[in-house]
Backbone bond lengths (Angstrom), bond angles and torsions (degrees), N, CA, C in turn:
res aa  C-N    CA-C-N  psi(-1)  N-CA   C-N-CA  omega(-1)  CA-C   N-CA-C  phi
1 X - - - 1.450 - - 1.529 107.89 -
2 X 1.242 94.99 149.34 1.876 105.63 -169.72 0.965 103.53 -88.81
3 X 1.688 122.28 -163.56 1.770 120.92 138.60 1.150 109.66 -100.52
4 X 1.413 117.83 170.27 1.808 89.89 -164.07 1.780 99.66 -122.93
5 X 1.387 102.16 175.34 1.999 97.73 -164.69 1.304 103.20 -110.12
6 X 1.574 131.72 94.39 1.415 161.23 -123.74 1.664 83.86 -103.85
7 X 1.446 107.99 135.92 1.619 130.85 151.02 1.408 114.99 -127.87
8 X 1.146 114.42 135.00 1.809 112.54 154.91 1.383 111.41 -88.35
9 X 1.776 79.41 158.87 1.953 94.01 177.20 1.418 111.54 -22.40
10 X 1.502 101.70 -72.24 1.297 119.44 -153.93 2.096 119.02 -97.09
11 X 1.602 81.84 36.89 1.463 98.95 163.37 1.577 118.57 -75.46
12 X 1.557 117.20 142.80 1.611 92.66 164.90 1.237 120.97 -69.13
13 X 1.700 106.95 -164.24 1.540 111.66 158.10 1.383 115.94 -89.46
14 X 1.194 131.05 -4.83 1.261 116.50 -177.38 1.534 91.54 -106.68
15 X 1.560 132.45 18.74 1.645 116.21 162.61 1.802 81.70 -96.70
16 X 1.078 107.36 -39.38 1.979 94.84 178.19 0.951 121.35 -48.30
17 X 1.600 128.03 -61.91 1.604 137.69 161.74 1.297 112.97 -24.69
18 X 2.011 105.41 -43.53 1.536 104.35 -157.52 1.988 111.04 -83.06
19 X 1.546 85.23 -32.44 1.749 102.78 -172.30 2.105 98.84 -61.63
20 X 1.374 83.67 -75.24 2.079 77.35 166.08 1.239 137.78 -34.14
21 X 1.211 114.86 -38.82 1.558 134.00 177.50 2.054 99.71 -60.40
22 X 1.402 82.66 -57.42 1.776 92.87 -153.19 1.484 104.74 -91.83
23 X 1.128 134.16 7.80 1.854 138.27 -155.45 1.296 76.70 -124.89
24 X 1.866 127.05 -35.63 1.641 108.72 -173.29 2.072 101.18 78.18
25 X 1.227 109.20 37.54 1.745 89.35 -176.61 1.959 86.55 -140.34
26 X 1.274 95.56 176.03 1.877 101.88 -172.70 1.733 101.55 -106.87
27 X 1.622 111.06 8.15 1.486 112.29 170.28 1.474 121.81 -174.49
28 X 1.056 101.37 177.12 1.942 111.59 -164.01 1.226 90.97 -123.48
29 X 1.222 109.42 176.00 1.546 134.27 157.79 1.545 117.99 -141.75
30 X 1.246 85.52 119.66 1.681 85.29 -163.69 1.842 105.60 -99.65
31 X 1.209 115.14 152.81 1.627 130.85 -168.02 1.081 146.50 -165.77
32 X 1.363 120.20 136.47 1.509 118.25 -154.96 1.142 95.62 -47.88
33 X 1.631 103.28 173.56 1.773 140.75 -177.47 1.969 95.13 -63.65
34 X 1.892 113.32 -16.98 1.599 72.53 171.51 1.613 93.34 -137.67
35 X 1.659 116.85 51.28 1.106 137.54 140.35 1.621 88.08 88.48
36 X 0.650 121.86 78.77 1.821 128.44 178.10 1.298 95.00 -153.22
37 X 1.700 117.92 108.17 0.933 125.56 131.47 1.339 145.54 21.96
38 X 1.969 109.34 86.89 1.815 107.07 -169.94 1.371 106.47 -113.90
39 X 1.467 114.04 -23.02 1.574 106.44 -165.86 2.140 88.20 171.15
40 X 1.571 91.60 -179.04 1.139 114.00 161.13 1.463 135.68 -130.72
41 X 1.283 109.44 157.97 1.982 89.23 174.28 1.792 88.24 -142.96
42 X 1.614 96.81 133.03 1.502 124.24 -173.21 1.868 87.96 -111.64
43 X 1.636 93.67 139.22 1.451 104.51 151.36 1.382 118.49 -32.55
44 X 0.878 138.15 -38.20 1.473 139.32 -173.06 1.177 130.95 -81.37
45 X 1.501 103.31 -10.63 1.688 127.62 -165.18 1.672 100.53 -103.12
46 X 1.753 108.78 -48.08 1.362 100.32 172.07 1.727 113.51 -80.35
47 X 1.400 135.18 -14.86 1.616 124.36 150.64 1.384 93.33 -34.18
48 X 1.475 101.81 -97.84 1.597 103.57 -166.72 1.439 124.66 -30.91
49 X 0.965 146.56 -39.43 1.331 129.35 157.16 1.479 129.66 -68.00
50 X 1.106 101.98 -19.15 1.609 102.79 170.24 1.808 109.84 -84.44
51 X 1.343 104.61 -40.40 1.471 97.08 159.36 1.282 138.06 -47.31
52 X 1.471 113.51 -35.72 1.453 129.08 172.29 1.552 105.53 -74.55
53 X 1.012 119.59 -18.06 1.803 115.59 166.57 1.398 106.78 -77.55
54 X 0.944 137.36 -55.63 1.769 162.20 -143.62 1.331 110.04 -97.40
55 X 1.185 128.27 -21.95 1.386 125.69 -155.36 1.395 105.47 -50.65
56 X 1.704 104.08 -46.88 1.777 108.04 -144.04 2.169 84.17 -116.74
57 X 0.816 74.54 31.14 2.151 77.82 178.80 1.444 84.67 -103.43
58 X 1.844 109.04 157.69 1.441 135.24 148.33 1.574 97.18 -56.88
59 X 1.744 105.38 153.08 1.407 110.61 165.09 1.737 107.36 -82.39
60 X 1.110 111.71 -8.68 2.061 95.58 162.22 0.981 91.73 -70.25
61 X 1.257 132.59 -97.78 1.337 144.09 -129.04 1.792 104.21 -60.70
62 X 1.236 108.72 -5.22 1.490 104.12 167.48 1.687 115.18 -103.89
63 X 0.746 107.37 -27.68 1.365 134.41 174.86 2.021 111.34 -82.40
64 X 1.121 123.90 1.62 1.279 140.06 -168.66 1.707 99.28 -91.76
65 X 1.171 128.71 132.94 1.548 120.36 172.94 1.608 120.75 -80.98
66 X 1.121 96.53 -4.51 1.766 103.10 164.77 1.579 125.21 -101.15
67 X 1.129 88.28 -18.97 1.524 88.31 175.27 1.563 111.43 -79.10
68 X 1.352 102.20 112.31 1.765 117.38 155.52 1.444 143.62 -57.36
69 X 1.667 103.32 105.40 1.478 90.21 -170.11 1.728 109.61 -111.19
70 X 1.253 93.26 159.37 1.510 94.04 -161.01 1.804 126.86 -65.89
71 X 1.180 98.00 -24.89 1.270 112.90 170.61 1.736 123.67 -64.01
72 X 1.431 104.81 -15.69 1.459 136.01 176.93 1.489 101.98 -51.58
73 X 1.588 105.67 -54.86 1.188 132.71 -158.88 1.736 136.27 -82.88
74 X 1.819 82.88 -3.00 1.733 110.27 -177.60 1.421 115.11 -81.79
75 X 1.385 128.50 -155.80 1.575 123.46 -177.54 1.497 75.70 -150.82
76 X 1.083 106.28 177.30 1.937 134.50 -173.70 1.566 85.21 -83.44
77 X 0.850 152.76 -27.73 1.815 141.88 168.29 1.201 116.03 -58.53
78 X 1.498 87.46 -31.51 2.257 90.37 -165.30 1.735 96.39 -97.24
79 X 1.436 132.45 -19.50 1.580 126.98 172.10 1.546 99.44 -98.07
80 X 0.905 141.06 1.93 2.009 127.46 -175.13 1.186 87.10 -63.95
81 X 1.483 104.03 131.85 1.678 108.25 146.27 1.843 127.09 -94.63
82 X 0.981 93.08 112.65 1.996 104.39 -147.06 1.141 82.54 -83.21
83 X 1.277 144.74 -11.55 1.902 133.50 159.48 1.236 124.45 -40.49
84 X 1.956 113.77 -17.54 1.308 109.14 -165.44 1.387 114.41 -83.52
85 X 1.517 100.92 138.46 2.024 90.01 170.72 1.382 125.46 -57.22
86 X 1.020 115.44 -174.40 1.285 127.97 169.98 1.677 117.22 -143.32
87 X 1.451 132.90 148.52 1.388 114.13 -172.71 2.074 81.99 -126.84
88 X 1.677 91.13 161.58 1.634 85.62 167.83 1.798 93.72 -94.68
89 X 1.738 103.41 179.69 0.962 99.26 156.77 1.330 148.71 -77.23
90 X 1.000 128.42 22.22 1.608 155.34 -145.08 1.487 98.54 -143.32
91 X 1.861 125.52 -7.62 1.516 107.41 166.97 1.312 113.95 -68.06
92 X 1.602 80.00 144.22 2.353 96.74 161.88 1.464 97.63 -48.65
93 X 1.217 124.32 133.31 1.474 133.36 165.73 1.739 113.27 -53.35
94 X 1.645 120.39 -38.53 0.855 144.30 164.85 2.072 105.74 -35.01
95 X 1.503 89.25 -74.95 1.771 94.82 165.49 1.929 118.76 -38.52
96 X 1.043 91.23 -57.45 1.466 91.04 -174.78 1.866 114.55 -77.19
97 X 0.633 145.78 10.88 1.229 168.62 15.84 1.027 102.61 77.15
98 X 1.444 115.83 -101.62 1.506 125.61 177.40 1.473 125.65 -31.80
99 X 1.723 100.36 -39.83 1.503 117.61 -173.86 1.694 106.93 -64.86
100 X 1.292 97.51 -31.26 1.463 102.93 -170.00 1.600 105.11 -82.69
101 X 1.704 110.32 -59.98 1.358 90.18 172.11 1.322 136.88 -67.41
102 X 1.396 126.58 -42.87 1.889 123.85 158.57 1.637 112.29 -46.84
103 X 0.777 125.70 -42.34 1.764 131.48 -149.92 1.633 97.17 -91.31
104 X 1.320 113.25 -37.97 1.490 128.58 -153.08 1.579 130.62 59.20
105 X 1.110 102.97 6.73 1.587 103.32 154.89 1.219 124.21 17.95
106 X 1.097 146.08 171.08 0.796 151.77 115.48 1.759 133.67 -125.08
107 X 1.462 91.19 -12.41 1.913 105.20 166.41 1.320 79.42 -154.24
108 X 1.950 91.35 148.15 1.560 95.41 156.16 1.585 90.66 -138.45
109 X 1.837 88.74 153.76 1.975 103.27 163.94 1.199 113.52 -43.48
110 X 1.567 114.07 154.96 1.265 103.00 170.61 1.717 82.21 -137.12
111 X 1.601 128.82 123.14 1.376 137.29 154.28 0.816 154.72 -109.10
112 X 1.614 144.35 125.77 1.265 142.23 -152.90 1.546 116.10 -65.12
113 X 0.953 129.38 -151.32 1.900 133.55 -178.06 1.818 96.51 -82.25
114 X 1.139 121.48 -33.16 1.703 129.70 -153.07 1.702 103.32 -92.75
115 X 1.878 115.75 -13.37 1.305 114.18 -162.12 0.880 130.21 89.06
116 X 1.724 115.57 -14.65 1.697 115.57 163.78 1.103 135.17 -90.93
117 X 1.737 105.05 126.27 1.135 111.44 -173.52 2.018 133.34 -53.11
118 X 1.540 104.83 88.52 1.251 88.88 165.27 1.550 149.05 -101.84
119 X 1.421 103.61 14.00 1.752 101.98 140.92 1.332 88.27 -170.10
120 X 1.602 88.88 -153.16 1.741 107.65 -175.35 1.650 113.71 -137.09
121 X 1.042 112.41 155.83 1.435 115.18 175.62 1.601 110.40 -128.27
122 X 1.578 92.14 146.18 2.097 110.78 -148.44 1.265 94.96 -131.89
123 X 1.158 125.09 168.59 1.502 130.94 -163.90 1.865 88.27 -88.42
124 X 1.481 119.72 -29.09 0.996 125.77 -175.62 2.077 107.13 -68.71
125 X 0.966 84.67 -45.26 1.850 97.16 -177.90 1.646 101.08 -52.99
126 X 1.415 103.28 -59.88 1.860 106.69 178.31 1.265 110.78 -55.31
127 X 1.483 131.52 -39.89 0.994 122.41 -166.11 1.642 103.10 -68.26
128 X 1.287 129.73 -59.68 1.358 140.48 155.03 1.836 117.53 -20.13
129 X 1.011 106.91 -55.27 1.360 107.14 166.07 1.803 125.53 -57.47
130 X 1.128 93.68 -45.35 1.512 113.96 164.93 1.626 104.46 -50.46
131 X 0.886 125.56 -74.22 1.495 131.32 -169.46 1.817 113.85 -44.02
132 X 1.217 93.84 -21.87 1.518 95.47 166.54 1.735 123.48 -82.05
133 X 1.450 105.32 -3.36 1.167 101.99 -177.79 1.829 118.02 -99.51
C-alpha cells in the first residue's frame, strides 16, 4: 500500500491536471471535506473527457492557448469516476488481487472503518509486498 494523492470535491481540473502531472502517479482520490471517500480520477478518465470535447475540433484550434475547453471548467466532483472500488483494510489480499486482475485496476482505495481513505494499492505496491516473501 502506497500513500495516496488526495483531491477534494471541490478541487478544479486544472489542480487535477496539476496534482497528476506533478505527484508523477496515473490517479487521485478525491474526498469529502472530512476525507471520506467519493470517487477517483485516473489519467485515463480525464483523456476521455477531454476527448469527448475535442473529438470533432481541428488540432490548432484545440491545441490554441485561448481556446476554452469545457472540461477546464469542472471541479474533481464533476470528473470522479465513482465506478472505482474500494477495499477496506482488513481485505484478503487475494480479493484485491482479484479486483485488479478481473476489474483491471490499476489502483485501488484502501479504507479504514470511518470511509477514509488511507492509501492505495498498485500493481507496484503488490509487487513490493511480494518481495518480502
Amino acid at each position: 500500500m502506497i500513500k495516496p494523492v488526495l483531491l477534494r470535491c471541490d478541487d478544479s481540473s486544472a489542480t487535477v491536471l496539476k496534482k497528476l502531472r506533478n505527484e508523477h502517479v496515473n490517479a487521485c482520490i478525491v474526498v469529502t471535506k472530512d476525507r471520506k471517500f467519493f470517487g477517483a480520477i485516473g489519467d485515463n478518465d480525464v483523456i476521455a473527457l477531454f476527448l469527448q470535447q475535442v473529438k470533432y475540433e481541428p488540432l490548432v484550434k484545440t491545441l490554441n492557448i485561448g481556446y476554452k475547453r469545457e472540461f477546464l471548467y469542472k471541479s474533481a466532483k464533476d470528473l470522479v469516476n465513482k465506478n472505482k472500488s474500494a477495499v477496506r483494510k482488513d481485505t484478503p489480499i487475494n480479493k484485491v488481487i482479484g479486483l485488479m486482475w478481473k476489474e483491471g485496476f490499476q489502483y485501488i482505495p484502501v479504507l479504514d472503518e470511518n470511509d477514509k481513505v488511507i492509501g492505495v494499492v498498485t500493481p507496484s505496491s503488490l509487487i513490493n509486498l511480494l518481495k518480502d516473501y
